[in-house]
ROLO-571932 format. One line per field, with one value per residue (C-alpha): residue number from 1; residue in three letters; x, y, z. Coordinates in steps of 0.1 Angstrom, whole numbers, plus 2048, in hexadecimal, padded with zeros to 3 digits. Last residue first. Example, Ala and Ser with C-alpha at 12.3 -4.5 7.8 and 13.67 -1.06 7.14 Angstrom:
num c(2|1) $
residu c(SER|ALA) $
east c(889|87B) $
north c(7F5|7D3) $
up c(847|84E) $
***
This chain:
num c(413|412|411|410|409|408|407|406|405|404|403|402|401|400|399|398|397|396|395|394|393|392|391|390|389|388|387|386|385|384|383|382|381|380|379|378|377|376|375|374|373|372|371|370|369|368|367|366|365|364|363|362|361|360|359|358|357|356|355|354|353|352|351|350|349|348|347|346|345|344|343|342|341|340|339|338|337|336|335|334|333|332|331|330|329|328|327|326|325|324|323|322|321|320|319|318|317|316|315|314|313|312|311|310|309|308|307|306|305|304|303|302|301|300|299|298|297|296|295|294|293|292|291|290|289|288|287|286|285|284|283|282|281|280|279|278|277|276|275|274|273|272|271|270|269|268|267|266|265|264|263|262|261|260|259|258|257|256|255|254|253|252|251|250|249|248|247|246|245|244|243|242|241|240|239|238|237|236|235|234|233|232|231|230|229|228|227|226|225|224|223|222|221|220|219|218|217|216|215|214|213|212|211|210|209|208|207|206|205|204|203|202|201|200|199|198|197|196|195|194|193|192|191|190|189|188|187|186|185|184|183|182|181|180|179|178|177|176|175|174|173|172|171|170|169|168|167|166|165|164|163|162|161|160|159|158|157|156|155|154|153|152|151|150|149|148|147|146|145|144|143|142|141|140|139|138|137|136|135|134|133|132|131|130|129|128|127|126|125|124|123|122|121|120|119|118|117|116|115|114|113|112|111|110|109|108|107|106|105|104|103|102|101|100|99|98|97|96|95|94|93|92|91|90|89|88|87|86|85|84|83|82|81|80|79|78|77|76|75|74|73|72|71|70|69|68|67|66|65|64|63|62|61|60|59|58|57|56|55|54|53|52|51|50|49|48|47|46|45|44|43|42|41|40|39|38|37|36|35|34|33|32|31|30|29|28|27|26|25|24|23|22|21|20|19|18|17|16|15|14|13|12|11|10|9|8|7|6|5|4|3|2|1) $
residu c(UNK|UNK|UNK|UNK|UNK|UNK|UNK|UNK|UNK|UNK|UNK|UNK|UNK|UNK|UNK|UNK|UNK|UNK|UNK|UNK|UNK|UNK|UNK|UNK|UNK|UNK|UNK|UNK|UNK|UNK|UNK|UNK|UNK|UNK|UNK|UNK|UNK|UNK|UNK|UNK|UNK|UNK|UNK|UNK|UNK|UNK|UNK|UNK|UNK|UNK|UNK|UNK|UNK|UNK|UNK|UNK|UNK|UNK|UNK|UNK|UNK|UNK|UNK|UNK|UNK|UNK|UNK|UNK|UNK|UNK|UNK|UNK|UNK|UNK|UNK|UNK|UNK|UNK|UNK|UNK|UNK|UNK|UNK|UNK|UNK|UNK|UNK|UNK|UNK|UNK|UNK|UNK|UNK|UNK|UNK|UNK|UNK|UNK|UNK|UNK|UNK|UNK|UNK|UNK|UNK|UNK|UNK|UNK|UNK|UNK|UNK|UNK|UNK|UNK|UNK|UNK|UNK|UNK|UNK|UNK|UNK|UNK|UNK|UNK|UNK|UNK|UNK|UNK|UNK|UNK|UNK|UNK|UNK|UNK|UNK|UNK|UNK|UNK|UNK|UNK|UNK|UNK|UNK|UNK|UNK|UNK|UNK|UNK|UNK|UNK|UNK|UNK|UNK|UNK|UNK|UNK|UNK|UNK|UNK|UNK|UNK|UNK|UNK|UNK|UNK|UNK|UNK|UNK|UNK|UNK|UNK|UNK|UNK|UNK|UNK|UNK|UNK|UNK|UNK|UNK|UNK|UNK|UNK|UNK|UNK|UNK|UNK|UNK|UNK|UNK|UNK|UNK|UNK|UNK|UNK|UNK|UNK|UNK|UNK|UNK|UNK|UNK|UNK|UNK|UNK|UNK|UNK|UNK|UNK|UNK|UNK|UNK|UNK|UNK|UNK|UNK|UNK|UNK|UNK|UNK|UNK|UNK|UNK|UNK|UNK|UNK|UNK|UNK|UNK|UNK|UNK|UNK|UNK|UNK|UNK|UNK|UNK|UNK|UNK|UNK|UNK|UNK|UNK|UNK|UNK|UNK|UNK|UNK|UNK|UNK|UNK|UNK|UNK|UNK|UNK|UNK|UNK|UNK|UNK|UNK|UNK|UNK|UNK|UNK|UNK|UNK|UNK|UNK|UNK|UNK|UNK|UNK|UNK|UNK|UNK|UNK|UNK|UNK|UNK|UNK|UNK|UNK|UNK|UNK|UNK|UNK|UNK|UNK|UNK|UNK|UNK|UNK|UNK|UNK|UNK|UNK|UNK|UNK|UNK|UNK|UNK|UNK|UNK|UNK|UNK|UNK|UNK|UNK|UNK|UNK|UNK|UNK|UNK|UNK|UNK|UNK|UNK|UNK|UNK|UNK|UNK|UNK|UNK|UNK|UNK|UNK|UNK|UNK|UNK|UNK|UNK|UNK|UNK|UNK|UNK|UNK|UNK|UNK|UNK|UNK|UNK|UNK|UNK|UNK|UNK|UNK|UNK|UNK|UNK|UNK|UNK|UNK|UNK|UNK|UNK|UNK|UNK|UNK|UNK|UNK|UNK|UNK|UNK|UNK|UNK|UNK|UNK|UNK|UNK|UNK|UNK|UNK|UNK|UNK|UNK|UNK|UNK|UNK|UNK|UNK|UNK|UNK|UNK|UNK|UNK|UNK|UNK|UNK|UNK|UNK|UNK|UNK|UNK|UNK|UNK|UNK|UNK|UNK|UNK|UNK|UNK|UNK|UNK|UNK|UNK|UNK|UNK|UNK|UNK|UNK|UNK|UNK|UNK) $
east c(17D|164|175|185|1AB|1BC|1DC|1D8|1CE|1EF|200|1E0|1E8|20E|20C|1F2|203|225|213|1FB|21D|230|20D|210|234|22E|212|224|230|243|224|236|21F|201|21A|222|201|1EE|1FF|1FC|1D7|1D0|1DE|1C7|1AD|1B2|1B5|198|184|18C|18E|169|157|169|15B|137|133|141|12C|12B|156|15B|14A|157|17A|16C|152|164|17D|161|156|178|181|169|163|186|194|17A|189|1B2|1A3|190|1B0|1C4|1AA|1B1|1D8|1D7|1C1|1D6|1F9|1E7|1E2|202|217|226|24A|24C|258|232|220|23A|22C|20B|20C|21E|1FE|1E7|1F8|1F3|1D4|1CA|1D8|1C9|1A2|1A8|1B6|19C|17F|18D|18B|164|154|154|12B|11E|137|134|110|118|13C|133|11D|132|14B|131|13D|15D|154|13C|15A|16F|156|151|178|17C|15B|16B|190|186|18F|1B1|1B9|1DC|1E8|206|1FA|1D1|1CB|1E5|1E4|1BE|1C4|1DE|1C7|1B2|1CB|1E0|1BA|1B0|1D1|1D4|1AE|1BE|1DA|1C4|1AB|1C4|1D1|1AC|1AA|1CA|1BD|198|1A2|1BC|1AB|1C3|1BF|19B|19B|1B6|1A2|184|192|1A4|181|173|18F|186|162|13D|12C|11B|0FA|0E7|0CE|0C4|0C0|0D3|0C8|0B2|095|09D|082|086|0A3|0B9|0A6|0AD|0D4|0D5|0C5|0DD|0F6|0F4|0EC|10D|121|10D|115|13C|13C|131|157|166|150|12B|127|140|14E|12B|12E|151|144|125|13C|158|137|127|13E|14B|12B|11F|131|120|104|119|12B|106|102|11D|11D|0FA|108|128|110|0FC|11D|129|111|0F0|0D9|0ED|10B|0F8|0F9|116|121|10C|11F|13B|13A|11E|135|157|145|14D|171|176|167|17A|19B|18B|184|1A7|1B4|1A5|1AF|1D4|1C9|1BF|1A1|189|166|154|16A|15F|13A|142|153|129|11B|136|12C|105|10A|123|107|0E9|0FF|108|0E2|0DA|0F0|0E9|0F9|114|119|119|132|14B|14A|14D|16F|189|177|17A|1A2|198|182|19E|1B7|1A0|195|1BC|1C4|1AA|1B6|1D7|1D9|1D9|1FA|20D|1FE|21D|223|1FE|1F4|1D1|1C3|1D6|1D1|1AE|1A8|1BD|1AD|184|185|18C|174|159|16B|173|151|13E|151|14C|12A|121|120|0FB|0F7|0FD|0ED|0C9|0CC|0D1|0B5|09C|0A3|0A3|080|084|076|059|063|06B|074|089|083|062|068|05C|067|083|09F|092|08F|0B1|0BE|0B2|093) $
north c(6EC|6DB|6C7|6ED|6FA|709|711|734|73A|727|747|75C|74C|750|773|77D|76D|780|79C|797|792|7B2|7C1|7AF|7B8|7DF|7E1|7F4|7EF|7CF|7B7|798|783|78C|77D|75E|759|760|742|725|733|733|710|700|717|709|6E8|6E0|6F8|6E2|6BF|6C4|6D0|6B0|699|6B0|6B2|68C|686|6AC|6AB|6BA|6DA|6DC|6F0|706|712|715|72C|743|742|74E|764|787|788|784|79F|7B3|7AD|7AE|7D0|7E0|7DE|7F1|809|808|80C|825|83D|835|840|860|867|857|871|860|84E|845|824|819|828|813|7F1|7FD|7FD|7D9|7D1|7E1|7D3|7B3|7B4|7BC|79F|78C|79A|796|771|769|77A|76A|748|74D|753|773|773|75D|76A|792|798|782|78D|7B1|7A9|790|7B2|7CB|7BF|7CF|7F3|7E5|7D8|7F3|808|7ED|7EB|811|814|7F6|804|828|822|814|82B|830|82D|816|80A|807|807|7ED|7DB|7D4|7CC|7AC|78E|798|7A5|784|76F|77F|778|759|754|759|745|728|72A|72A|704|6FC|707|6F7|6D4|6D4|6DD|6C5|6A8|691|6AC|6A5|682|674|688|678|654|663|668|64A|633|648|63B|649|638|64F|65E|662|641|65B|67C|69B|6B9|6BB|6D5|6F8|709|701|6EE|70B|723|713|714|73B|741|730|736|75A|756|747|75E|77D|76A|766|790|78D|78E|7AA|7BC|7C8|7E8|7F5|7D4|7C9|7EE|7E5|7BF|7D0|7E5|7CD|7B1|7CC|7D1|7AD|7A1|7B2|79A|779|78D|795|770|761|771|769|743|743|752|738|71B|725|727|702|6F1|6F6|6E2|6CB|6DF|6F8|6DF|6D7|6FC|6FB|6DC|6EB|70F|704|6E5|6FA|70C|6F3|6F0|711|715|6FD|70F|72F|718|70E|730|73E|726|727|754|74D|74D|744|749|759|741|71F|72D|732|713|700|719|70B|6E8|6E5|6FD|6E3|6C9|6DA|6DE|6BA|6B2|6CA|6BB|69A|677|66A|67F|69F|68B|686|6AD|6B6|6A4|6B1|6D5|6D0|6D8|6FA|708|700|712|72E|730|730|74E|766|75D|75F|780|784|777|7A0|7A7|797|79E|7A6|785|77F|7A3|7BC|79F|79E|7C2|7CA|7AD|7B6|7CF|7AD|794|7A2|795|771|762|779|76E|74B|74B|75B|73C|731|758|751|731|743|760|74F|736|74F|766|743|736|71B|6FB|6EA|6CA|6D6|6B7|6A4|67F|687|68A|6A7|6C0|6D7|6C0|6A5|6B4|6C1|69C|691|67B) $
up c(758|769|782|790|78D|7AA|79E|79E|7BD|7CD|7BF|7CF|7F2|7F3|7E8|7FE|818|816|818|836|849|83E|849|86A|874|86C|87E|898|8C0|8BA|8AF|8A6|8BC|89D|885|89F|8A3|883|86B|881|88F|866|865|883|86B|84A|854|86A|84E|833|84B|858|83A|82B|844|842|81D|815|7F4|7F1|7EB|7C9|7D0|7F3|7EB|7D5|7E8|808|7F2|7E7|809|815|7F8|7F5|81D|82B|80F|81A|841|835|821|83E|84F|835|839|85D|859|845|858|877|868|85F|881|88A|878|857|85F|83A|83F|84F|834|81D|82E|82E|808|805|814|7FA|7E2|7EB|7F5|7D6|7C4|7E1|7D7|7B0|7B3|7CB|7B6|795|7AA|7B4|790|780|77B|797|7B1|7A8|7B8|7DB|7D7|7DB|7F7|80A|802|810|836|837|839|858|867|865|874|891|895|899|8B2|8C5|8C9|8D7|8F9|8E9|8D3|8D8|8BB|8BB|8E0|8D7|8B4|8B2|8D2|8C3|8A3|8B1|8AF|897|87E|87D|879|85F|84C|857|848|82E|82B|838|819|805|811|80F|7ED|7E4|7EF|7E8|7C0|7BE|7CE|7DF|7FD|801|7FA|812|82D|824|826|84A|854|849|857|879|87B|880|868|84D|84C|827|835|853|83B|841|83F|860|85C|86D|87E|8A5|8AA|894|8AC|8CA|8BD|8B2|8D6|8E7|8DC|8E0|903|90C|8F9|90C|92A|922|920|941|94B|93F|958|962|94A|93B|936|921|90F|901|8F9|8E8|8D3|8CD|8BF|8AB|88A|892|88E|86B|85C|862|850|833|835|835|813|803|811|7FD|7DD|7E3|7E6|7C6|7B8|7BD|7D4|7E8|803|810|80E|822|83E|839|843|85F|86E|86A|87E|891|89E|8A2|8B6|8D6|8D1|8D0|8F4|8FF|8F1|906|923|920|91D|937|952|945|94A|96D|985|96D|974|951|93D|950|94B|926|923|92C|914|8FA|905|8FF|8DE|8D1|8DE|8CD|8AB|8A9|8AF|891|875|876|88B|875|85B|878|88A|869|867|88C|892|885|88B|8B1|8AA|893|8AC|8C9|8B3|8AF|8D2|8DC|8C3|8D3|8F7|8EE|8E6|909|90B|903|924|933|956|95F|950|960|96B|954|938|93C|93E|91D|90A|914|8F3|8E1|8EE|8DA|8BF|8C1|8CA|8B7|899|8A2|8AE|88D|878|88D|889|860|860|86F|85A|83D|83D|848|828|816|825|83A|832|845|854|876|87D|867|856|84A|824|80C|82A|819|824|815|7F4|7F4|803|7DF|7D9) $
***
C-alpha cells in the first residue's frame, strides 16, 4: 500500500483519516505556506515607525527586521526536514506554531531594535516548520508535474497575501499601534495550525519515519547537491528568491523617499500584488504543456530585459511620476517572475529526492533562502535614494540564474 493510500484514510495510522478534498487541500497548505508571506509583509508599512522609535540614528537598520526573519527561516530550515522524517509532518508543525506565537509575544514587548531582531530571527526560526514540513507533505502525496500543478495553485493563494497583508498592517497601526501587528501573526497561526490538526490526515506512515541522526542529514545533503538536477535547481532557486527578497526589503524606502508615497505604500504594494498573483495561474495551465524549465528560461529571459529597462528609465532622468509607473510594473515583474519559477524550481529539484522528501525539502529551501538573504541584503543596503542599485542587482541575477537554467537537465531526459 503506498504512503498515497495512507494518507487518504485506507490505513489507520493518522487521525483524521478522511482525506481532504483538493479545493480543501490547497487552501489549507497554502495559509499553512502563508505564514511566511504574511509574516514578512504586513510588517512593512510598520518599518518607518519602528525605526523612528528603535534606531532613530539610523533608520536605514529597519530593513533588518524583514531580512533577519528570513535568515532565521532559512537557519530553522536545517533542521525541519530530518525532524518531520522522524516524528510526522503535523506534530512539527504544532510546535513551530507553539514557538512562533511564543516570538510574537517577545516581538510585541521589545524595548529595543537587538530585542526586535532576535524575536524577529526567532520568529523565522519557528515558520521555517510550516514552510517545510508542508511542502513534504505534498511530496507525499504528488511528484513531478502533478506536484508543480499543485505548488501552482497554492503559490496563487499564497499570493494573494502580500496584496492584503500591507493593507491590514496599515489599518492595524491606524488603529492600536505598530505593535499589535504581532497579535494578528499570533492568531493566524493559530488558526491555519488547529485547522491542519483538525482535518488533515498525517502523511507520513510510522515504519516510512527515519532515525533522527546527523550522519543522515549530512547523507542527504551529500545527495542533493551530488545530483545534478537537485543541485542547480537549488542553486536557481536562491537567485531568485534573491531577487524577491532585494525588492522586499527596500520597496518600501522606494515608494516612500524616492517617491514619496509613503502613506500610500500599502494600496501600491497590494495592487502590485494582485497583478502578480495570475502568474501561479498562468503557470498552473502552461506547466503541464511547456514543461517547468522552458517556463524558467522564458520568465528570467524576461526579466532580464525588463531590468536592463529600468536601468535606462533611470538614465533618462524621466519626471518622477513617470519614474514611479516604471518602477511598479517593473515590480510586478520581479513578483510574476517569483510566481512562474519558484515552484517550478521546487519541483525540479525534489523529483529525484522523494525517498528523502523532508531531509532534502529541508536542505533545498535551507539553502536557497540563507543564500537568498546573502544576495538581498547587501543589494537592498545599497539603496542610495533610487532603485537604481536594485535593478542593476535583479539584472545581474537574471543572467546568472537563467545561464545555470540551461544546464539543468532532468533523469528522464
Amino acid at each position: 500500500m503506498s504512503i498515497a493510500d495512507k494518507a487518504h484514510g485506507r490505513r489507520p495510522f493518522g487521525r483524521p483519516e478522511k482525506a481532504l478534498g483538493q479545493v480543501e487541500f490547497v487552501a489549507l497548505i497554502a495559509m499553512l505556506v502563508a505564514t511566511v508571506a504574511f509574516s514578512i509583509d504586513a510588517m512593512l508599512p510598520a518599518l518607518p515607525e519602528i525605526g523612528a522609535e528603535l534606531s532613530p540614528d539610523n533608520l536605514n537598520n529597519a530593513q533588518l527586521i524583514i531580512t533577519s526573519f528570513v535568515l532565521g527561516m532559512g537557519l530553522g530550515t536545517f533542521f525541519i526536514g530530518p525532524v518531520a522524517d522522524r516524528f510526522g509532518r503535523k506534530p512539527v508543525i504544532a510546535v513551530g506554531a507553539t514557538l512562533y506565537v511564543a516570538a510574537t509575544l517577545v516581538a510585541y514587548l521589545a524595548p529595543t531594535l537587538e530585542t526586535m531582531l532576535a524575536s524577529r530571527l526567532l520568529m523565522g526560526l519557528a515558520a521555517s516548520a510550516p514552510r517545510v514540513a508542508t511542502m513534504a507533505l505534498v511530496r507525499d502525496l504528488y511528484a513531478g508535474r502533478n506536484m508543480a500543478r499543485i505548488m501552482s495553485f497554492v503559490m496563487l493563494i499564497f499570493s494573494l497575501v502580500p496584496a492584503l497583508a500591507p493593507s491590514l498592517g496599515a489599518f492595524i497601526i491606524a488603529l492600536s499601534g505598530w505593535r499589535s501587528i504581532f497579535i494578528a501573526f499570533a492568531l493566524f497561526s493559530l488558526v491555519a495550525t488547529l485547522w491542519l490538526m483538525l482535518r488533515q490526515p498525517e502523511t507520513l506512515a510510522p515504519e516510512n519515519r527515519r532515525p533522527l541522526r546527523f550522519t543522515t542529514l549530512f547523507h542527504a545533503a551529500a545527495e542533493v547537491f551530488r545530483h545534478p538536477t537537485a543541485r542547480l535547481s537549488t542553486f536557481v532557486q536562491t537567485l531568485s528568491m534573491g531577487m524577491l527578497f532585494s525588492v522586499l526589503s527596500s520597496t518600501q524606502q522606494v515608494f516612500d523617499i524616492t517617491y514619496g508615497q509613503g502613506e500610500t505604500f500599502h494600496l501600491w504594494f497590494g495592487g502590485i500584488a494582485v497583478l502578480a498573483a495570475s502568474a501561479s495561474l498562468i503557470n498552473a495551465r502552461l506547466v503541464g504543456r511547456l514543461g517547468m524549465r522552458a517556463i524558467i528560461k522564458g520568465m528570467f529571459t524576461a526579466q532580464m530585459a525588463l531590468s536592463a529597462g529600468m536601468v535606462l528609465v533611470m538614465m533618462l532622468g524621466l519626471p518622477k511620476q513617470v519614474e514611479l509607473v516604471f518602477y511598479a510594473l517593473w515590480t510586478v515583474s520581479v513578483f510574476f517572475q517569483a510566481g512562474l519559477t519558484l515552484g517550478n524550481l521546487n519541483a525540479l529539484a525534489m523529483e529525484p529526492m522523494g525517498h528523502i522528501a523532508g531531509s532534502a525539502a529541508s536542505i533545498i529551501t535551507a539553502t536557497s533562502t540563507v543564500g537568498a538573504v546573502i544576495i538581498a541584503v547587501p543589494i537592498g543596503l545599497n539603496f542610495d535614494g533610487t532603485p537604481l542599485p536594485l535593478a542593476i542587482g535583479i539584472f545581474i541575477c537574471a543572467c546568472i540564474a537563467l545561464w545555470i537554467t540551461t544546464k539543468i537537465r532532468r533523469d528522464s531526459d
